[in-house]
Predicted model as a PDB file, atoms N, CA, C, CB and O in Angstrom, pLDDT in the B-factor column:
MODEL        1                                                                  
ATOM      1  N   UNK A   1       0.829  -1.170   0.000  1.00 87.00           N  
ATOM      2  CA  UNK A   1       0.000   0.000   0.000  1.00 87.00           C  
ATOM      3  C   UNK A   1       0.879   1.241   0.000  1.00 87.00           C  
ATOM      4  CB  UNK A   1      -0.947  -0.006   1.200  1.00 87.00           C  
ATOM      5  O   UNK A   1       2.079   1.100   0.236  1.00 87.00           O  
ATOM      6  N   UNK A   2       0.412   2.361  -0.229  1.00 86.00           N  
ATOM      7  CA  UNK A   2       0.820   3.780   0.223  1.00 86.00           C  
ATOM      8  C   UNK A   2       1.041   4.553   1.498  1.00 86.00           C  
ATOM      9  CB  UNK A   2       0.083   4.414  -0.211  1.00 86.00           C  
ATOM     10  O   UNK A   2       1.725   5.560   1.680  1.00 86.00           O  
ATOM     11  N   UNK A   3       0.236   3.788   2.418  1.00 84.00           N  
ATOM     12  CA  UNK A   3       0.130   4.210   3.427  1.00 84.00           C  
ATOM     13  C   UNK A   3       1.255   5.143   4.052  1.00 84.00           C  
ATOM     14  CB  UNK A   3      -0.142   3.246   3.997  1.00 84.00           C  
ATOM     15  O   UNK A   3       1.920   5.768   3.226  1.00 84.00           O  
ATOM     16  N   UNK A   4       1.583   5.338   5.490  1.00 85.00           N  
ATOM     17  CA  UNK A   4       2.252   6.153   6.156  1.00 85.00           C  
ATOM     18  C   UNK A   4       3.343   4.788   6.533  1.00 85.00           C  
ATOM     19  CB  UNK A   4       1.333   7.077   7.381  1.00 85.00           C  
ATOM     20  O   UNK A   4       4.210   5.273   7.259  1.00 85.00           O  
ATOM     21  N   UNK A   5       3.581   3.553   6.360  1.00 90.00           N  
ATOM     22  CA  UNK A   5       4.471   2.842   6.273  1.00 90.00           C  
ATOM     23  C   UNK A   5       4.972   2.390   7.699  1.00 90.00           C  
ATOM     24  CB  UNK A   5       5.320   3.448   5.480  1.00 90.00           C  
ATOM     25  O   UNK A   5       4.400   3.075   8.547  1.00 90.00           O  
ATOM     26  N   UNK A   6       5.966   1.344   8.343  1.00 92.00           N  
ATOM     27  CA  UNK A   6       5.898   0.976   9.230  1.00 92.00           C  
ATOM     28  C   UNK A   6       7.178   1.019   9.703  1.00 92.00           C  
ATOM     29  CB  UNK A   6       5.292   0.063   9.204  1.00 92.00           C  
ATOM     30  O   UNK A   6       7.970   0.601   8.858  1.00 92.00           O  
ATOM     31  N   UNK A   7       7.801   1.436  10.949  1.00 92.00           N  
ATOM     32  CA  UNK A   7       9.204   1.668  11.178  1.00 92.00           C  
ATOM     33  C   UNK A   7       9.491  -0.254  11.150  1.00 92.00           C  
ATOM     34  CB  UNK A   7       9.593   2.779  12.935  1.00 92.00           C  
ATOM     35  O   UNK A   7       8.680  -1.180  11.124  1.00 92.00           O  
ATOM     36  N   UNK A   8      10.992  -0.234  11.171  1.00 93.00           N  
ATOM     37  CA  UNK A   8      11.688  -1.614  11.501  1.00 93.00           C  
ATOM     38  C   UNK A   8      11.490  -2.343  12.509  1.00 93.00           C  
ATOM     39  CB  UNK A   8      12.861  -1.556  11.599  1.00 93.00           C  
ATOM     40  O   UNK A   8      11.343  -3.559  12.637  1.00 93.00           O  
ATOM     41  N   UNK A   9      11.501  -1.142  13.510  1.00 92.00           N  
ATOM     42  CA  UNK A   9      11.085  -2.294  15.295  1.00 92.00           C  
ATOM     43  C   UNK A   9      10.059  -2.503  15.490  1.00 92.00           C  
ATOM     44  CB  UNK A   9      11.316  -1.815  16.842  1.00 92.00           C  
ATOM     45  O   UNK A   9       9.728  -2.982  16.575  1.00 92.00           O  
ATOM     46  N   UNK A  10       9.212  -2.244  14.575  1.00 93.00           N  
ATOM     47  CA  UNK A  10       7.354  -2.114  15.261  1.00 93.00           C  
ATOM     48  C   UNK A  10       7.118  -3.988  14.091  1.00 93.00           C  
ATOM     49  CB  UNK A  10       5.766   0.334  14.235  1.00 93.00           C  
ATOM     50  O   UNK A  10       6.380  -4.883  14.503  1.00 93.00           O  
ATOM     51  N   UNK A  11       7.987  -4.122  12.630  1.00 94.00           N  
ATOM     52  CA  UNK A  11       7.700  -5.282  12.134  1.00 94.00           C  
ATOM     53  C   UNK A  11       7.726  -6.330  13.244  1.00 94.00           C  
ATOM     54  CB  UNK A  11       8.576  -5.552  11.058  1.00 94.00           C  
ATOM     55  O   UNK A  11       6.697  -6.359  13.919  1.00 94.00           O  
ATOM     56  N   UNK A  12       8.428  -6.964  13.487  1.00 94.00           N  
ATOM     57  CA  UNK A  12       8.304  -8.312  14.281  1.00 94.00           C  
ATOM     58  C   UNK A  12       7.251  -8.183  15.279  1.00 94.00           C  
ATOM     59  CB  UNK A  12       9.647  -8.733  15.029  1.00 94.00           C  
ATOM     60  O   UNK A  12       6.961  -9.320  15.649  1.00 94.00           O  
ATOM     61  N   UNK A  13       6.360  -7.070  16.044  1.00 95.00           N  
ATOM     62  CA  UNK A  13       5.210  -7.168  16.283  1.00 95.00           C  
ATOM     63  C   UNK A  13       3.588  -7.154  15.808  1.00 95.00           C  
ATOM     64  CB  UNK A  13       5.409  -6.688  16.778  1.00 95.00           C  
ATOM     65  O   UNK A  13       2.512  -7.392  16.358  1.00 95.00           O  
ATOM     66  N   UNK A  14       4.105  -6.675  14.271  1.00 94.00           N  
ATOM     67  CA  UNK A  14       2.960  -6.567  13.125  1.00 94.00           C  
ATOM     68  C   UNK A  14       1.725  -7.706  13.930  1.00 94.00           C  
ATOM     69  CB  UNK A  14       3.686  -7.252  11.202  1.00 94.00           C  
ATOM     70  O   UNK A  14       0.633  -7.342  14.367  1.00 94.00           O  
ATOM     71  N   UNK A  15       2.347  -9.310  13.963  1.00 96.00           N  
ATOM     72  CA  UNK A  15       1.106 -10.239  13.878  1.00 96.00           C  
ATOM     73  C   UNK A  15       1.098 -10.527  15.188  1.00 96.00           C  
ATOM     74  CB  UNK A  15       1.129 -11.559  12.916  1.00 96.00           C  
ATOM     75  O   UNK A  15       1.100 -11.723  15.478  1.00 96.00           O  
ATOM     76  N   UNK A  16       1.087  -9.460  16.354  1.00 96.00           N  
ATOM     77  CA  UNK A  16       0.918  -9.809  17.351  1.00 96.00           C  
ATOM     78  C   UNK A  16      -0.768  -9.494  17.742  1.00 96.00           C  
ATOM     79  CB  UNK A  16       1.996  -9.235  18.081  1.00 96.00           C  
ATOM     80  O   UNK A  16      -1.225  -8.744  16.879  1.00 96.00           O  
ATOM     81  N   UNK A  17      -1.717  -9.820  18.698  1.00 96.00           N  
ATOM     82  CA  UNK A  17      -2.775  -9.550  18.643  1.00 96.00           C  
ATOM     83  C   UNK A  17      -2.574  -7.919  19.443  1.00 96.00           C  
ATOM     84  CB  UNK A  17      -3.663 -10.764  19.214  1.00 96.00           C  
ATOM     85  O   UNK A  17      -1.758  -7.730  20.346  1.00 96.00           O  
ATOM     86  N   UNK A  18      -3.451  -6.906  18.917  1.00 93.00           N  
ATOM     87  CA  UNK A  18      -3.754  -5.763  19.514  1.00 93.00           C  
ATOM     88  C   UNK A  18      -2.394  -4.929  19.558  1.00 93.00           C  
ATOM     89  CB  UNK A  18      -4.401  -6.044  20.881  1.00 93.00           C  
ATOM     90  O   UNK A  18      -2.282  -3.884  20.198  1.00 93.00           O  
ATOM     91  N   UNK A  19      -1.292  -5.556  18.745  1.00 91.00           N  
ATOM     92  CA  UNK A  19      -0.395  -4.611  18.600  1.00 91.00           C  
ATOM     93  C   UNK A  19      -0.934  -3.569  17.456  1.00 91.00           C  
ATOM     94  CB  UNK A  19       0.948  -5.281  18.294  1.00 91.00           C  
ATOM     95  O   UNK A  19      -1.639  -3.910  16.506  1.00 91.00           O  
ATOM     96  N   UNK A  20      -0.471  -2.222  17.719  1.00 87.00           N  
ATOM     97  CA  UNK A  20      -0.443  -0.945  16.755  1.00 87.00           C  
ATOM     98  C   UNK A  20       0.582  -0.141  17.185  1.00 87.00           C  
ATOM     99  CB  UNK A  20      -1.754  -0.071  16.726  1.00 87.00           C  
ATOM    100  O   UNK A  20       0.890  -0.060  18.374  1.00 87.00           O  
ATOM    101  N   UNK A  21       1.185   0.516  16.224  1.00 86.00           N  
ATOM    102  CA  UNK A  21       2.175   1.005  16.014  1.00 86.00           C  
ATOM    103  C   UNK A  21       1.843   2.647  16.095  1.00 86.00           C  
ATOM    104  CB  UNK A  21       2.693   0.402  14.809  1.00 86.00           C  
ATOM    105  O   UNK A  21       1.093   3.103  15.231  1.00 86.00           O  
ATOM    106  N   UNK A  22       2.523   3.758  17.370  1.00 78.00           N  
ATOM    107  CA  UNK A  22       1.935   4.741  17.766  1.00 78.00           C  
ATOM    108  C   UNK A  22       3.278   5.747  17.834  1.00 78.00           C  
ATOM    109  CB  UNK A  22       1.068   4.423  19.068  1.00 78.00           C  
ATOM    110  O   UNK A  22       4.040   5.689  18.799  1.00 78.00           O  
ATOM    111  N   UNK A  23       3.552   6.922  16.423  1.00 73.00           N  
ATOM    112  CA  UNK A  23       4.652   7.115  16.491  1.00 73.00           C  
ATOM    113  C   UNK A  23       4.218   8.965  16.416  1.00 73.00           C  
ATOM    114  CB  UNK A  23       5.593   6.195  15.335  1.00 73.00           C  
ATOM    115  O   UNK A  23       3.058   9.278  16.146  1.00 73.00           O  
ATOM    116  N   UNK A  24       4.975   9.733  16.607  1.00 57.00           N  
ATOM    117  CA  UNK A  24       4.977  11.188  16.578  1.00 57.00           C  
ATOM    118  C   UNK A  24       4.869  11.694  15.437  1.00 57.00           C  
ATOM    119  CB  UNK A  24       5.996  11.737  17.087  1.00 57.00           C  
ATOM    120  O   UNK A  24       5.687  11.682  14.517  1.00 57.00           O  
ATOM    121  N   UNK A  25       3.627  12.247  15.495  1.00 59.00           N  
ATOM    122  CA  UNK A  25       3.020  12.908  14.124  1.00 59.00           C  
ATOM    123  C   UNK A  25       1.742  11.835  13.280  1.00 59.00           C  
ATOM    124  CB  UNK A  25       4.549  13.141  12.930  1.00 59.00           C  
ATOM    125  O   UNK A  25       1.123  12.070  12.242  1.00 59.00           O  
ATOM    126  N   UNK A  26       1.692  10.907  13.984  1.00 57.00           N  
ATOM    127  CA  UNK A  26       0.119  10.259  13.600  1.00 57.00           C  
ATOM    128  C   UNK A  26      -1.032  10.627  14.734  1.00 57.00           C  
ATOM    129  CB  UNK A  26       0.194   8.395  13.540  1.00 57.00           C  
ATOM    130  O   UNK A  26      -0.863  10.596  15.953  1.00 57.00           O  
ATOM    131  N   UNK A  27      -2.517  11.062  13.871  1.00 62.00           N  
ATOM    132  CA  UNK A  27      -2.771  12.023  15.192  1.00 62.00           C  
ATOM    133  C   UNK A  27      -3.788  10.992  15.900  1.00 62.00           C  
ATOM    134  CB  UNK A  27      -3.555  13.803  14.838  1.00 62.00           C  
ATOM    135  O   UNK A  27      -4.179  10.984  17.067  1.00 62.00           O  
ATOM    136  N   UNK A  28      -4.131  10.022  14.704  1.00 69.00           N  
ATOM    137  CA  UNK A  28      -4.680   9.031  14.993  1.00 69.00           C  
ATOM    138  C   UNK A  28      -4.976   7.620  14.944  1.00 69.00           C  
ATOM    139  CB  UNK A  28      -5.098   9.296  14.903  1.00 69.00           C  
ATOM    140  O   UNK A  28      -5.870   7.358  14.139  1.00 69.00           O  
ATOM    141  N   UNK A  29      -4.590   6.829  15.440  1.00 65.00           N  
ATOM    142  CA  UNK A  29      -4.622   5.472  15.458  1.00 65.00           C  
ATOM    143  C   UNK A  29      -5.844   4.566  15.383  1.00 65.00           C  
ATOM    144  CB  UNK A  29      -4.048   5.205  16.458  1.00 65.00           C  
ATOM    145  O   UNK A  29      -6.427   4.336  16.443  1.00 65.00           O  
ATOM    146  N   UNK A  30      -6.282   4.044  14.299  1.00 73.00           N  
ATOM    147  CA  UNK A  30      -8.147   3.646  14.494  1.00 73.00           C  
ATOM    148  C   UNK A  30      -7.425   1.976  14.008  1.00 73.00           C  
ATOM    149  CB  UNK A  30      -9.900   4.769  12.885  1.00 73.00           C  
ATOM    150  O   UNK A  30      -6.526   1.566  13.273  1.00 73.00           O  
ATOM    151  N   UNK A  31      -8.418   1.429  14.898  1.00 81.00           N  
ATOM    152  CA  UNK A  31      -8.386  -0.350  14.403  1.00 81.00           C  
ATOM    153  C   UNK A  31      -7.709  -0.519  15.908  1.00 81.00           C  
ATOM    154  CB  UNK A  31      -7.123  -1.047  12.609  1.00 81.00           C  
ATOM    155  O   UNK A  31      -7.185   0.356  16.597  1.00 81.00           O  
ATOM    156  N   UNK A  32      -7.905  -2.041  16.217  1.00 87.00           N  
ATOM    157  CA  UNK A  32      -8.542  -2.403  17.564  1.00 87.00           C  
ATOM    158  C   UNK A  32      -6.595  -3.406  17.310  1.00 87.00           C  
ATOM    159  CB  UNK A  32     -10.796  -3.499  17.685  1.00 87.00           C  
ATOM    160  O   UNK A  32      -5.960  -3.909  18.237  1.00 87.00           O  
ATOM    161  N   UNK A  33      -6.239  -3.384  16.091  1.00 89.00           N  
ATOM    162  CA  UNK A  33      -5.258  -4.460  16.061  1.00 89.00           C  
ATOM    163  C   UNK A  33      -5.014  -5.734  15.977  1.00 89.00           C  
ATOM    164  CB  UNK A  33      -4.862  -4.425  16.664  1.00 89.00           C  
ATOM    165  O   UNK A  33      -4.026  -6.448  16.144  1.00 89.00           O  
ATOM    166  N   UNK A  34      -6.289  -5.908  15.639  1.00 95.00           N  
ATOM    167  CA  UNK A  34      -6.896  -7.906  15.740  1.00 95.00           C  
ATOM    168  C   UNK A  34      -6.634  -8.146  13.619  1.00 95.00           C  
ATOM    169  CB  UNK A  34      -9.865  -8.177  16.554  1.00 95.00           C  
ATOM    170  O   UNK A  34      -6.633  -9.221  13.021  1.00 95.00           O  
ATOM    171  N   UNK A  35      -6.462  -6.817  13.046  1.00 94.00           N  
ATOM    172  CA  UNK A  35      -6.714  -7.673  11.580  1.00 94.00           C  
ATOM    173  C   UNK A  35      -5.206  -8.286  10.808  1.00 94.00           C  
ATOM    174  CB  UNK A  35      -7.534  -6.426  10.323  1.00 94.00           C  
ATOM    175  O   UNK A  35      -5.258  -8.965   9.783  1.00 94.00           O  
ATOM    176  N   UNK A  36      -4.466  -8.077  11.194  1.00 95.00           N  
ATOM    177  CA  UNK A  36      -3.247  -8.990  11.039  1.00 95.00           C  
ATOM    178  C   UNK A  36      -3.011 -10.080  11.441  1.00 95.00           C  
ATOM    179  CB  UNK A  36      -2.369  -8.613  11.381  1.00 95.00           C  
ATOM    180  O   UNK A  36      -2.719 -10.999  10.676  1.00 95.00           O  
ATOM    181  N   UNK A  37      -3.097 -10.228  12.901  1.00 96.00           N  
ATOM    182  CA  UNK A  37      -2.979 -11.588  13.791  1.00 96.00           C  
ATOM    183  C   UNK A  37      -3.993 -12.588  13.180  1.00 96.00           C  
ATOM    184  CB  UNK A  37      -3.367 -11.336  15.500  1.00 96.00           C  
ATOM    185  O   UNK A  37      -3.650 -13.761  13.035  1.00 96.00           O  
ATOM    186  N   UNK A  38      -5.535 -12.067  12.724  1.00 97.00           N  
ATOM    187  CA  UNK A  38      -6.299 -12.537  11.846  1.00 97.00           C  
ATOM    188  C   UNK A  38      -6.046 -13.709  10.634  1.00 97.00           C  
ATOM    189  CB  UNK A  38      -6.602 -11.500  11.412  1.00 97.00           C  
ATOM    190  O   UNK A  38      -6.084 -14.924  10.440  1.00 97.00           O  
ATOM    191  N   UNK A  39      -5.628 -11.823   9.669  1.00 97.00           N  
ATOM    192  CA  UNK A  39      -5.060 -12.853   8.321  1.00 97.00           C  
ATOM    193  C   UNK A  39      -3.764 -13.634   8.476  1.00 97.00           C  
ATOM    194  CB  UNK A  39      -4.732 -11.946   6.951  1.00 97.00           C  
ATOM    195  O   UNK A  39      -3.505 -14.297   7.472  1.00 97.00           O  
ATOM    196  N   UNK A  40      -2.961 -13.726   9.374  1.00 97.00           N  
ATOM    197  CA  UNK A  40      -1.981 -14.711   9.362  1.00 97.00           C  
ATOM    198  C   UNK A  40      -2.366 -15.867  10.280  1.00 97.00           C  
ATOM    199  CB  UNK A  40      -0.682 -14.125   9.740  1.00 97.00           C  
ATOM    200  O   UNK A  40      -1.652 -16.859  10.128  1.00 97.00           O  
ATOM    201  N   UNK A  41      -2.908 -15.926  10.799  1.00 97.00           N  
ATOM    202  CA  UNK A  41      -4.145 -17.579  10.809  1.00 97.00           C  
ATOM    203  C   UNK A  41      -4.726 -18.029  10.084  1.00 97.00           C  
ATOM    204  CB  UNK A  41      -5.235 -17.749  11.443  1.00 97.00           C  
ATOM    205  O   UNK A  41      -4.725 -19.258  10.023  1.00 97.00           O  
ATOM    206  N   UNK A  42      -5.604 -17.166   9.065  1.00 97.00           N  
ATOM    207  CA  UNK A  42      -5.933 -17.854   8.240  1.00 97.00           C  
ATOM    208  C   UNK A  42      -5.191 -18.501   7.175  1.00 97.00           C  
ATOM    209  CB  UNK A  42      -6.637 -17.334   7.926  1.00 97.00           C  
ATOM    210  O   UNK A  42      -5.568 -19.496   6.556  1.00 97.00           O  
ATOM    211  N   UNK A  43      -3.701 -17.623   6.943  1.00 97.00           N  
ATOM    212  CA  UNK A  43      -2.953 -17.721   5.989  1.00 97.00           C  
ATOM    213  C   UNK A  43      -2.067 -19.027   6.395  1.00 97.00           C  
ATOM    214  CB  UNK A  43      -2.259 -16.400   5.746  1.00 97.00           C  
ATOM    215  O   UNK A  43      -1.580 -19.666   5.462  1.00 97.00           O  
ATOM    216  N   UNK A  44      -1.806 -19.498   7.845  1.00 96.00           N  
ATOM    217  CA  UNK A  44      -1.451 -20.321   8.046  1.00 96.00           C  
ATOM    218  C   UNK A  44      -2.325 -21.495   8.146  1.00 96.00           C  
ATOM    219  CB  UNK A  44      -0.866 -20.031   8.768  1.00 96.00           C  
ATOM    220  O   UNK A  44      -1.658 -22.527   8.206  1.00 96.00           O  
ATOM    221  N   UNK A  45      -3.700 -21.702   8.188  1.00 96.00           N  
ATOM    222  CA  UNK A  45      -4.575 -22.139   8.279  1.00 96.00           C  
ATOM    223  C   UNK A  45      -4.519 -22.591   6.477  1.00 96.00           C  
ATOM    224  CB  UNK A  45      -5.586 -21.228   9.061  1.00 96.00           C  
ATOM    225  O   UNK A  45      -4.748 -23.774   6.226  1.00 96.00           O  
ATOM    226  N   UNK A  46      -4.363 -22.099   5.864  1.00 95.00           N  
ATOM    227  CA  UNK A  46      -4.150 -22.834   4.346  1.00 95.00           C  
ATOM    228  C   UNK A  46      -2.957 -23.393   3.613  1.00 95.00           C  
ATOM    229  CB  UNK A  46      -4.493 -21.986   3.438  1.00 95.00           C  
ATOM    230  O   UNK A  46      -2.726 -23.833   2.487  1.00 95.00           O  
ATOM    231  N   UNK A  47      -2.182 -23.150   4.934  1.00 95.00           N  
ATOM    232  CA  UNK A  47      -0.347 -24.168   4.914  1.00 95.00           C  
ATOM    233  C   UNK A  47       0.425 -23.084   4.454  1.00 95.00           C  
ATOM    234  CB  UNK A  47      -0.007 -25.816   3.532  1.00 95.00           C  
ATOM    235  O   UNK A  47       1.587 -23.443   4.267  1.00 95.00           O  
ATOM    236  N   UNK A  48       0.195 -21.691   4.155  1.00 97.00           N  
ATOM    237  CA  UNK A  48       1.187 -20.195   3.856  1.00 97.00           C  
ATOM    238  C   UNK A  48       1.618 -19.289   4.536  1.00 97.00           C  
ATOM    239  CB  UNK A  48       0.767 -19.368   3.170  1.00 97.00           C  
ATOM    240  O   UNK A  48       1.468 -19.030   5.730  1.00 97.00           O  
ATOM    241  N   UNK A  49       2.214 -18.760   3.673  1.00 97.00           N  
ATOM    242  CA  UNK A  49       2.724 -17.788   4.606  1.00 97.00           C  
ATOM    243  C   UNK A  49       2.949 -16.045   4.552  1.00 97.00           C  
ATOM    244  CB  UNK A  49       3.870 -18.316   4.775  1.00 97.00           C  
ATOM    245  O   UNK A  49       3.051 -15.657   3.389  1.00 97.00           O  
ATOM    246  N   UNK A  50       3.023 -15.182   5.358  1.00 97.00           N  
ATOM    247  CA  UNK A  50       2.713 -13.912   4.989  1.00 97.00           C  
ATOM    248  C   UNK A  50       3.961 -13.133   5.533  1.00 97.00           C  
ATOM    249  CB  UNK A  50       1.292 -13.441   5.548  1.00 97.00           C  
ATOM    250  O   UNK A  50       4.347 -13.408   6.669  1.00 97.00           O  
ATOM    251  N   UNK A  51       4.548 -12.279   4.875  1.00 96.00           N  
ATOM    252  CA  UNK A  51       5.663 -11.508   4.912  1.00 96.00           C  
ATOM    253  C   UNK A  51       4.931 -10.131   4.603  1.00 96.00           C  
ATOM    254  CB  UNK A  51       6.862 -11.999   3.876  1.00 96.00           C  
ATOM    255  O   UNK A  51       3.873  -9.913   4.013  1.00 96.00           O  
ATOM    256  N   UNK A  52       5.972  -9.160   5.281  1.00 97.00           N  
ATOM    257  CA  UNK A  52       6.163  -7.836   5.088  1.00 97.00           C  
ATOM    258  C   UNK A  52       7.105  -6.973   4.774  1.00 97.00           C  
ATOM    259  CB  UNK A  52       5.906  -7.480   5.779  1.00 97.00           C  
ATOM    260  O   UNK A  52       8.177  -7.290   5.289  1.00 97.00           O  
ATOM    261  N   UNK A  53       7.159  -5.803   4.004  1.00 96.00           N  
ATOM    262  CA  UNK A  53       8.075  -5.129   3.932  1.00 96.00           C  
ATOM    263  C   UNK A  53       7.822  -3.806   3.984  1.00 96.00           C  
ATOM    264  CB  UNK A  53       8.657  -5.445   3.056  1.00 96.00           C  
ATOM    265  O   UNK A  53       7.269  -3.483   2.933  1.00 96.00           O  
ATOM    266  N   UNK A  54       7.956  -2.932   4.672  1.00 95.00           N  
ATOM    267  CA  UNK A  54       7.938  -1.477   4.943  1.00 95.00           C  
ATOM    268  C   UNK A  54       8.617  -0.235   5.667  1.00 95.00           C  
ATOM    269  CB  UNK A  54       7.143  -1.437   5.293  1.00 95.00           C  
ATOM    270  O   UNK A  54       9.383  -0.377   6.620  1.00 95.00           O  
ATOM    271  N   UNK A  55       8.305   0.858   5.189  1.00 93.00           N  
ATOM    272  CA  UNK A  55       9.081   1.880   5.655  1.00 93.00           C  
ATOM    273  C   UNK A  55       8.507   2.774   5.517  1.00 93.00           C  
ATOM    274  CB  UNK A  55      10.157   2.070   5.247  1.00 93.00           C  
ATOM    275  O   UNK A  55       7.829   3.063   4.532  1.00 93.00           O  
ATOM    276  N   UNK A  56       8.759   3.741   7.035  1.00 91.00           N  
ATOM    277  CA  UNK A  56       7.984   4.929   7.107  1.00 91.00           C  
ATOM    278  C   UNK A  56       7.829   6.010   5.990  1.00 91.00           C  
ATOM    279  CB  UNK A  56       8.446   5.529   8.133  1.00 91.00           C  
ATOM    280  O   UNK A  56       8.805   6.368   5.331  1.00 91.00           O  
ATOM    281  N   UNK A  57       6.397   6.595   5.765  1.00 89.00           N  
ATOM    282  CA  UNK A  57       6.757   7.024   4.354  1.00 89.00           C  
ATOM    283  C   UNK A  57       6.689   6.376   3.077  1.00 89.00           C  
ATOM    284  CB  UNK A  57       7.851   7.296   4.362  1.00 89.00           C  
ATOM    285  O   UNK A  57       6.574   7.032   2.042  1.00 89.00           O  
ATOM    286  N   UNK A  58       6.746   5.302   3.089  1.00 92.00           N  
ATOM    287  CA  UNK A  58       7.144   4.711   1.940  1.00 92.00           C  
ATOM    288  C   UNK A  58       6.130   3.359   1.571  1.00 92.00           C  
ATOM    289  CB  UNK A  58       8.697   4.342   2.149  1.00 92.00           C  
ATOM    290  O   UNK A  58       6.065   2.777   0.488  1.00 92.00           O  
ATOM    291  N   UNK A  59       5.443   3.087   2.704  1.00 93.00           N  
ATOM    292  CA  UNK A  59       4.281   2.749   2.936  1.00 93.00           C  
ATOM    293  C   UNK A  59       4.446   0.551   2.442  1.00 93.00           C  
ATOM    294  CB  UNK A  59       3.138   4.057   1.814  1.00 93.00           C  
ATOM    295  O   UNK A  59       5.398   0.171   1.761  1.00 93.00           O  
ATOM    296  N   UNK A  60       3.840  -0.017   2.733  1.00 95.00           N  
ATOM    297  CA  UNK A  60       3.967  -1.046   2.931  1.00 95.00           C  
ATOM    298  C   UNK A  60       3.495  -2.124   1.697  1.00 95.00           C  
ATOM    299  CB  UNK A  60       3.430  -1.084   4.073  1.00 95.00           C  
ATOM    300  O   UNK A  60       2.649  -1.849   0.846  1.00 95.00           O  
ATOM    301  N   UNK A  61       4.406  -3.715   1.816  1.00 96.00           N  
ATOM    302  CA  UNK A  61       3.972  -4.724   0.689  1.00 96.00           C  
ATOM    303  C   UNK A  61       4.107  -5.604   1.510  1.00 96.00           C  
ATOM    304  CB  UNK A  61       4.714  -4.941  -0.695  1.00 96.00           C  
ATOM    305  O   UNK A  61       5.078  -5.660   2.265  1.00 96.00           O  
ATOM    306  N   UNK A  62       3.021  -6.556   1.498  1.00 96.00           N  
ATOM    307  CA  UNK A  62       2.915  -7.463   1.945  1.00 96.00           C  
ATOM    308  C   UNK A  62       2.010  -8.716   1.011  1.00 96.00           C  
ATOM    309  CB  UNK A  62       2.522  -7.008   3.105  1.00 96.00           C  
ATOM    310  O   UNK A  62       0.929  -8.739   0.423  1.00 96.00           O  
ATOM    311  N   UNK A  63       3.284  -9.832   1.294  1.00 97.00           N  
ATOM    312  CA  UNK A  63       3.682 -11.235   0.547  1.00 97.00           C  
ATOM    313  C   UNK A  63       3.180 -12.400   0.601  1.00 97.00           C  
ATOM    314  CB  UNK A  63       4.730 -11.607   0.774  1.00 97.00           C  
ATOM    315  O   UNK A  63       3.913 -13.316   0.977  1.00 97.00           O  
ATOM    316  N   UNK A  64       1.862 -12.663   0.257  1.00 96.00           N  
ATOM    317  CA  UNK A  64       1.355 -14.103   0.414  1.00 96.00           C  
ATOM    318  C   UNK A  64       1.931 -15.260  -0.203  1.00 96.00           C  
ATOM    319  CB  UNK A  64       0.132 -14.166   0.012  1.00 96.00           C  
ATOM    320  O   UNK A  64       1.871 -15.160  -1.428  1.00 96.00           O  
ATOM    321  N   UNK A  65       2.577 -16.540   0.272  1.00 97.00           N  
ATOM    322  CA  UNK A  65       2.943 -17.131  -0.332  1.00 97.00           C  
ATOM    323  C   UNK A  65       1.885 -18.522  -0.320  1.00 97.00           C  
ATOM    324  CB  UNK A  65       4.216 -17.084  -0.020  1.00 97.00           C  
ATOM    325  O   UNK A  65       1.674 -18.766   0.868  1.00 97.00           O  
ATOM    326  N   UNK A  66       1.249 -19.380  -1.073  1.00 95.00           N  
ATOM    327  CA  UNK A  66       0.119 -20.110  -0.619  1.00 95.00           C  
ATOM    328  C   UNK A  66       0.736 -21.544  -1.242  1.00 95.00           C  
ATOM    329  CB  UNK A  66      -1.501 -19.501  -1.231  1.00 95.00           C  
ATOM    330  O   UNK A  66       1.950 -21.362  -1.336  1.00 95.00           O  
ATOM    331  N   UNK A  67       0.484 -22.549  -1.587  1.00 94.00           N  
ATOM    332  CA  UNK A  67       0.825 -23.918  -2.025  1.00 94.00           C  
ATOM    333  C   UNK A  67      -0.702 -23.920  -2.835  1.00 94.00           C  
ATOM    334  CB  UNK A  67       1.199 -25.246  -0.616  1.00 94.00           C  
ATOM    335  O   UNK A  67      -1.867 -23.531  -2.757  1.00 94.00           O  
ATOM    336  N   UNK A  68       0.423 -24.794  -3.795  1.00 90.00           N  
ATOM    337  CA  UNK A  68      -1.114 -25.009  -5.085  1.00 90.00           C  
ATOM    338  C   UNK A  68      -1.498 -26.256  -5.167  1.00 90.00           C  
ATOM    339  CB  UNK A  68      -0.851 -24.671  -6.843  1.00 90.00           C  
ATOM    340  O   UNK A  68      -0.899 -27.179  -5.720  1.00 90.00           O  
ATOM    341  N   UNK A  69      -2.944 -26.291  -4.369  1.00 78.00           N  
ATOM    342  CA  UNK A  69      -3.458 -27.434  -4.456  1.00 78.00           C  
ATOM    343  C   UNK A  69      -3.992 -28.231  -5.582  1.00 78.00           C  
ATOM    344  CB  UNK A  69      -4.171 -27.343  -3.780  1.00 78.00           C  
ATOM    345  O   UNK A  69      -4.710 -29.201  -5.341  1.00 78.00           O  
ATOM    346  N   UNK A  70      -3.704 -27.905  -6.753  1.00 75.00           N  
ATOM    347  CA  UNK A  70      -3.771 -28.442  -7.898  1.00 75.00           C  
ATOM    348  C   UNK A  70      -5.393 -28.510  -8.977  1.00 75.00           C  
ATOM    349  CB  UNK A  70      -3.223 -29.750  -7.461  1.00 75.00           C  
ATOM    350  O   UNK A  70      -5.838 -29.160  -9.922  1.00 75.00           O  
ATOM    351  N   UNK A  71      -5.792 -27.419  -8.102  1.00 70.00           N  
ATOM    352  CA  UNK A  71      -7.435 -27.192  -8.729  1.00 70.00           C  
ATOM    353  C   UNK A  71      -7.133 -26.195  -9.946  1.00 70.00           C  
ATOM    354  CB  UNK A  71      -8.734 -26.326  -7.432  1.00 70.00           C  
ATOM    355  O   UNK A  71      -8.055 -25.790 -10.655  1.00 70.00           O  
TER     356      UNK A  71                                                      
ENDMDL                                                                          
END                                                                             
């Protein structure tokens, strides 16, 4: 996405439940923090896996990798 992007130390808590990331100069923080911890259950829940990459500013990509069940 475009977004306002995610510093380095706040990644490894991305898929934690009710983690959000609260830095100087965002005036507001909305979402409860449950929709990451979410999609990476489900994503593991279909044998995959989900990566991130971001930077403040520069705004975020994030990497589904899934197995092909041959349908």
């Amino acid at each position: 996405d475009t977004g306002v992007g995610m510093s380095e130390d706040f990644l490894p808590q991305l898929f934690e439940p009710y983690a959000r990331e609260t830095r100087f100069g965002v005036k507001k923080v909305a979402g409860t923090g449950l929709g990451m911890p979410i999609v990476k259950s489900l994503v593991q829940q279909m044998s995959g896996e989900i990566t991130v990459e971001s930077a403040p500013g520069r705004g975020s990509t994030f990497i589904l990798t899934l197995p092909d069940d041959g349908r």
